[in-house]
C-alpha positions in Angstrom: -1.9 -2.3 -30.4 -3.6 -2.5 -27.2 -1.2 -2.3 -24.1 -0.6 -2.4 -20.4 0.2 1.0 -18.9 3.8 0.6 -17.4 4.4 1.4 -14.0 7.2 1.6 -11.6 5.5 -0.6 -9.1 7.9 -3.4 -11.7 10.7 -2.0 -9.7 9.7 -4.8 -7.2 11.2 -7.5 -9.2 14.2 -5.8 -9.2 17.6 -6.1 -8.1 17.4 -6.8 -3.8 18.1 -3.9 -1.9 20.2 -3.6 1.4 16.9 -2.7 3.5 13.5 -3.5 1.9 10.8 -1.7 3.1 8.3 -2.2 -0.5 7.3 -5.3 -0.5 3.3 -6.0 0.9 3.9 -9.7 1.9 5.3 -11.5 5.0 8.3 -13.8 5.0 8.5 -16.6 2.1 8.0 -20.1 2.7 10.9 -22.5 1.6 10.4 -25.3 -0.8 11.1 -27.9 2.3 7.9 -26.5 3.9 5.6 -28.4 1.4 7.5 -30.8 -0.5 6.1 -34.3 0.7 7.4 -38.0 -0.7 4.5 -38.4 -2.9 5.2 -35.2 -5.0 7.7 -37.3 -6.6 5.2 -39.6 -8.0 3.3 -36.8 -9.6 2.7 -36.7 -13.2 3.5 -33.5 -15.3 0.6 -33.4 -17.2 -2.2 -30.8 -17.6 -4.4 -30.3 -14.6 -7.6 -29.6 -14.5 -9.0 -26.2 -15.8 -11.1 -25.9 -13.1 -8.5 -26.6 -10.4 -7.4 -29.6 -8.8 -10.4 -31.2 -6.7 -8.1 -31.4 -3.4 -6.9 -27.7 -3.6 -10.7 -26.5 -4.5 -12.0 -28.8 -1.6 -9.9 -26.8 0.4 -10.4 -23.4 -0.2 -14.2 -24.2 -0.7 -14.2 -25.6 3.2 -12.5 -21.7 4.3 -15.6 -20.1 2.2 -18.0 -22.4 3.4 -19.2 -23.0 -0.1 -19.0 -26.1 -2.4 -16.0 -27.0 -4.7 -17.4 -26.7 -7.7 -17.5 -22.6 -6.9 -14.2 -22.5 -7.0 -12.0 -21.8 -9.7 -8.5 -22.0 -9.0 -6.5 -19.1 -11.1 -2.7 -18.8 -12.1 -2.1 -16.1 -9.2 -5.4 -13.7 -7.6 -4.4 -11.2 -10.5 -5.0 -13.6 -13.4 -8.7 -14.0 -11.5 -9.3 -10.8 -11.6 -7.8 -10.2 -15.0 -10.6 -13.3 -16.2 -13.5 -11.4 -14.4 -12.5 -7.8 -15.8 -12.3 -9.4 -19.2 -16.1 -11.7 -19.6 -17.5 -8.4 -17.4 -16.3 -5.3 -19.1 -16.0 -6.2 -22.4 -16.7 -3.2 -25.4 -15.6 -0.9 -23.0 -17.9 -2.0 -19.8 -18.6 0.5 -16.7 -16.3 -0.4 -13.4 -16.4 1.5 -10.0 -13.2 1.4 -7.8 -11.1 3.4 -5.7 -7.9 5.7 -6.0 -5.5 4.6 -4.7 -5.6 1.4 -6.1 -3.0 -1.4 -7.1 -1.8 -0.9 -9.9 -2.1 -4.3 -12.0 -5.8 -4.0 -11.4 -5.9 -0.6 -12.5 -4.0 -1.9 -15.6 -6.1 -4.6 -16.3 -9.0 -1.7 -17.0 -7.1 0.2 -19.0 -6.0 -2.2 -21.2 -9.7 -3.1 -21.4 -11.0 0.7 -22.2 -13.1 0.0 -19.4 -15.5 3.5 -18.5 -13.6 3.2 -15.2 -15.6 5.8 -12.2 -13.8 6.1 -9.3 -14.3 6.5 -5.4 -11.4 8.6 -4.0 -10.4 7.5 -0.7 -7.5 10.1 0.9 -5.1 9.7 3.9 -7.1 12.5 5.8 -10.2 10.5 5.8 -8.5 7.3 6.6 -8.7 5.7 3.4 -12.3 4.9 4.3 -14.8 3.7 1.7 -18.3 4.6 2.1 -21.5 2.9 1.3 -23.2 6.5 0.1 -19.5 7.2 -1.9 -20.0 4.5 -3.7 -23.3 4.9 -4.6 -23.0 7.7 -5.9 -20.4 6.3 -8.6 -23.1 4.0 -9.8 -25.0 3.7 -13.2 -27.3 1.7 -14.7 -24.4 0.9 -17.0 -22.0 -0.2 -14.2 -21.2 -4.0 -14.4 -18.7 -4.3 -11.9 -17.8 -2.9 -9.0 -13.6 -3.4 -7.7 -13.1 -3.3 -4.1 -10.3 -4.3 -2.2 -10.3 -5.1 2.0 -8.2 -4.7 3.3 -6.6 -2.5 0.8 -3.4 -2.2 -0.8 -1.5 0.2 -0.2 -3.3 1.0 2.9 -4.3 -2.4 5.0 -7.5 -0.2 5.6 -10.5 -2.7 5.7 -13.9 -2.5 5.0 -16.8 -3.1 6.9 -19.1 -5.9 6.5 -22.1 -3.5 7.1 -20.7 -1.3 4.9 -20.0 -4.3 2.2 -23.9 -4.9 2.8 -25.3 -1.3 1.9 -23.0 -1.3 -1.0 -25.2 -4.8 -2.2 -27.8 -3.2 -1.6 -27.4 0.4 -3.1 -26.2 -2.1 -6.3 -29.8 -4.3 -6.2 -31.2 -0.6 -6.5 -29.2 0.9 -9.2 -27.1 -1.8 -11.2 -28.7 -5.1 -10.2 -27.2 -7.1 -13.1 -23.7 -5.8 -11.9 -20.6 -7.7 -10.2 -19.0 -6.9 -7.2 -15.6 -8.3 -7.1 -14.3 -7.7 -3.8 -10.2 -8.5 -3.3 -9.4 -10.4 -0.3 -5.9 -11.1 -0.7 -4.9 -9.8 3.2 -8.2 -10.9 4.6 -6.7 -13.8 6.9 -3.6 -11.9 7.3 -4.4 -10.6 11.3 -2.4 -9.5 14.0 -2.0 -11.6 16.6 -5.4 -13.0 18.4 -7.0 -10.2 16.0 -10.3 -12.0 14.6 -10.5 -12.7 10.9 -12.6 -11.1 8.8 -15.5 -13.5 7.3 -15.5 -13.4 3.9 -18.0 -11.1 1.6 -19.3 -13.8 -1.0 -22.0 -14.9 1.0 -23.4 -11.0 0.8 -25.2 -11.7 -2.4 -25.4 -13.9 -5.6 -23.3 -11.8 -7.2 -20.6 -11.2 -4.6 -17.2 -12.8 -6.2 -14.2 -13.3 -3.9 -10.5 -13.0 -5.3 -7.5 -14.4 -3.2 -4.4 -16.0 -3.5 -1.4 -17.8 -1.5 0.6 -15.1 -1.9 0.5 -12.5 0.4 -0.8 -14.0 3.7 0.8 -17.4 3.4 4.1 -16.4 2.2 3.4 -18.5 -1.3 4.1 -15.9 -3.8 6.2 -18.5 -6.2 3.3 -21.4 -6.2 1.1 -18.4 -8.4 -2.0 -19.8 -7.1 -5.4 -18.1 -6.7 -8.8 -18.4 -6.9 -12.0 -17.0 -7.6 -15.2 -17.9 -5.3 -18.5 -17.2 -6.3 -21.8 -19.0 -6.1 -23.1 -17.9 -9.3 -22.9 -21.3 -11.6 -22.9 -19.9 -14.8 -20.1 -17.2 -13.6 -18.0 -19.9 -12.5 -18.5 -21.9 -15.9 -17.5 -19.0 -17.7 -14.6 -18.3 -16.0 -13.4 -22.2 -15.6 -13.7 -21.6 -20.1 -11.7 -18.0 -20.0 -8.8 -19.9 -17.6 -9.0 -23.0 -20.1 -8.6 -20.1 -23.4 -5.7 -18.3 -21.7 -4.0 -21.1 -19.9 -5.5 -24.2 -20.2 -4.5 -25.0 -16.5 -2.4 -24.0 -13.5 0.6 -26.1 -12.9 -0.4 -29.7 -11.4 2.9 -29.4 -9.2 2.1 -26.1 -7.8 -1.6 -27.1 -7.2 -0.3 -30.1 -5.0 2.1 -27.8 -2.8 -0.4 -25.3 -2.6 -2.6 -27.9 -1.3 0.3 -28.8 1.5 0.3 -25.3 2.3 -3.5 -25.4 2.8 -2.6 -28.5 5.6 -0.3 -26.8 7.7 -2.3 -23.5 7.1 -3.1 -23.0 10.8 0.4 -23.3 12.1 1.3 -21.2 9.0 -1.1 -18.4 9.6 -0.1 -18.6 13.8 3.1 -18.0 13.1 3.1 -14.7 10.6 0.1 -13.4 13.2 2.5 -13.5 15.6 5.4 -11.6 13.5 3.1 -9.2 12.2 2.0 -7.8 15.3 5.6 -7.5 16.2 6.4 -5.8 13.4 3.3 -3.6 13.3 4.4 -3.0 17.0 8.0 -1.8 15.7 6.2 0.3 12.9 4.1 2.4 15.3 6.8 2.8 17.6 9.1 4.2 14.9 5.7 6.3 13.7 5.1 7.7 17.2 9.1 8.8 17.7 9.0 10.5 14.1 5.7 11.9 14.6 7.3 15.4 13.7 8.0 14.7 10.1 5.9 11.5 9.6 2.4 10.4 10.3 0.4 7.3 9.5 -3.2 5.2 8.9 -2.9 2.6 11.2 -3.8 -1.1 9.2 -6.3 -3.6 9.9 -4.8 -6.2 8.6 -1.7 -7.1 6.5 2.0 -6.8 6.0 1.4 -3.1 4.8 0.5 0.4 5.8 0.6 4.3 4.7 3.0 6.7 6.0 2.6 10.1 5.2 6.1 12.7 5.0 5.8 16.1 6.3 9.3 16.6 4.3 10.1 17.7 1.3 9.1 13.9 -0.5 11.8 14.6 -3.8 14.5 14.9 -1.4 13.3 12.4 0.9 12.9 9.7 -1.7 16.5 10.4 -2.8 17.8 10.3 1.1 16.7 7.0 1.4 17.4 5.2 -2.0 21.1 6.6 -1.2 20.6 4.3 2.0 19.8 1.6 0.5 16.1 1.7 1.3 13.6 0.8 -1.2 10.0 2.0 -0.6 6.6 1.7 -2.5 5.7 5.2 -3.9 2.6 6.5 -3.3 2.0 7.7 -6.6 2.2 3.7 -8.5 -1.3 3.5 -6.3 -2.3 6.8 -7.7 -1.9 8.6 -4.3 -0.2 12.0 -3.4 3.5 12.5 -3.7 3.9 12.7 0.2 2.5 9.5 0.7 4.7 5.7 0.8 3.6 2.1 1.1 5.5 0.7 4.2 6.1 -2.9 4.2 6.4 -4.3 7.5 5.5 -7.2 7.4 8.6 -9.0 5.1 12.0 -8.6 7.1 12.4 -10.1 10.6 12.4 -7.8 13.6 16.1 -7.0 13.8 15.9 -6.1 9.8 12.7 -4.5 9.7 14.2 -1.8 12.9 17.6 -1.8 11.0 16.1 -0.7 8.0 14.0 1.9 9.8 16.9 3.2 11.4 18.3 3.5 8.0 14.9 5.5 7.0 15.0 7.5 10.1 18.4 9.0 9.2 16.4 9.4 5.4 13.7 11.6 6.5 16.0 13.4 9.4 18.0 14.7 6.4 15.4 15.8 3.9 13.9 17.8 7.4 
């Protein structure tokens, strides 16, 4: 039976802890944010496989590509899963990077995908290289799995850098993918600029995203894949129609409300992120004797590293109700811990860092 490796990165969707410090999103929108009189009209039939025409419009206008390279996915991980699956089948080559999110990760696995990999450390700054990566391709390679800003790290990747790696690809792999995550790409701090976005690097650039991590939409489970290869997006518009015919018609329509009021949206979490990446490196600099840190790009999420005993630490802080993102679900080194910032308001967000001050002070 072929299965999913199980990791504790499920613990997530657990029970809510008194100070929640794990999660890698901003604050959740509310149902009254998007619901509109004429949802009420809408029919609850099938949508379309390739994703309702208003919603693809929309995310086609932020690419500056057409709608019809657009596929709109149940979530950015069942787009990737669809990519990983019609690229690497019979146990396909993929290069990515350690640390990596775990569901991706998975969805190789379960694939027997020949999976190389480009380790990226805390000491280096979780930095990916154009020359590191080329030297993890093959002839055989057919995709290539980055992630920018990453997760767990918020480290981005250059575009210049995103160029040479097209380029090294042309040289060595040129019938190969390269999928590049952009989940956090719009997800700035404050009058930060936004990243552009990498499909326009190549013909066979893809871009993954989704609602759920910049724009607080976790519960629409709406993604997409971008790509401006026609016979890509045809195969991937068939795979979404074999796995799940469609994405839900009522989800599509709020997602497309959410699309409307994305600048004030997007203003407003800017704003509360750099406060709370503010309050981060504050409690970073004042701890700077037991913890340090990679400072993020972009996102709700960083990397703090413990210069404590991590068993004793981890146990400290689940004890104070703290629940954290281990380093090792991403593959990294035991000392190491995802930081969410970017989900409880200010008040929570230095309550609960209080609460892991008094953690790491007592594994010291």
């Amino acid at each position: 039976m072929a299965t999913f490796p199980r990791n504790e990165i499920m613990s997530l969707t657990a029970e809510q802890p008194v100070h929640d410090l794990g999660e890698s999103y901003g604050p959740d929108l509310r149902l009254a944010d998007v619901l509109t009189p004429e949802l009420a009209d809408l029919e609850l039939g099938y949508g379309t496989s390739a994703g309702d025409p208003r919603l693809r419009a929309a995310i086609a206008e932020r690419h500056g590509v057409r709608p019809d390279q657009v596929v709109v996915t149940v979530g950015g991980m069942h787009g990737i899963f669809l990519l990983s699956y019609l690229l690497l089948e019979r146990g396909g080559q993929v290069v990515t990077t350690n640390p990596l999110f775990p569901n991706t990760r998975n969805i190789y696995a379960s694939l027997g995908a020949d999976v190389r990999v480009i380790p990226l450390t805390f000491d280096d700054g979780y930095r990916v290289t154009a020359d590191a990566v080329r030297a993890q391709l093959t002839p055989e390679t057919k995709l290539v799995s980055l992630t920018t800003p990453q997760n767990p790290s918020g480290v981005a990747i250059a575009r210049e850098t995103l160029q040479d790696i097209v380029i090294a690809m042309g040289e060595v792999c040129p019938d190969a993918y390269l999928m590049v995550d952009e989940t956090y790409r719009v997800a700035s701090y404050g009058d930060d600029p936004v990243a552009e976005t990498a499909v326009h690097l190549g013909a066979r650039v893809v871009s993954v995203a989704s609602l759920s991590k910049c724009h607080g939409a976790a519960g629409l489970r709406i993604g997409w894949v971008v790509s401006t290869d026609d016979e890509l997006v045809d195969q991937l518009t068939t795979g979404k129609f074999s796995t799940v015919v469609s994405a839900a018609p009522v989800t599509e329509a709020m997602a497309v409300r959410v699309l409307e009021q994305e600048d004030q949206i997007l203003g407003a979490r800017r704003s509360w992120l750099a406060e709370n990446l503010r309050i981060a490196q504050n409690w970073v600099q004042e701890n700077s004797d037991v913890v340090e840190w990679v400072r993020p790009d972009a996102g709700a999420l960083c990397v703090v590293r413990l210069k404590v005993d991590p068993v004793r630490f981890k146990q400290e802080a689940a004890d104070r109700g703290v629940r954290l993102a281990d380093g090792g679900w991403f593959g990294d080194e035991a000392r190491v811990f995802r930081l969410g910032f970017g989900y409880p308001a200010a008040g929570e967000l230095k309550a609960a860092l209080d609460a892991l001050r008094e953690a790491v002070r007592a594994a010291h």
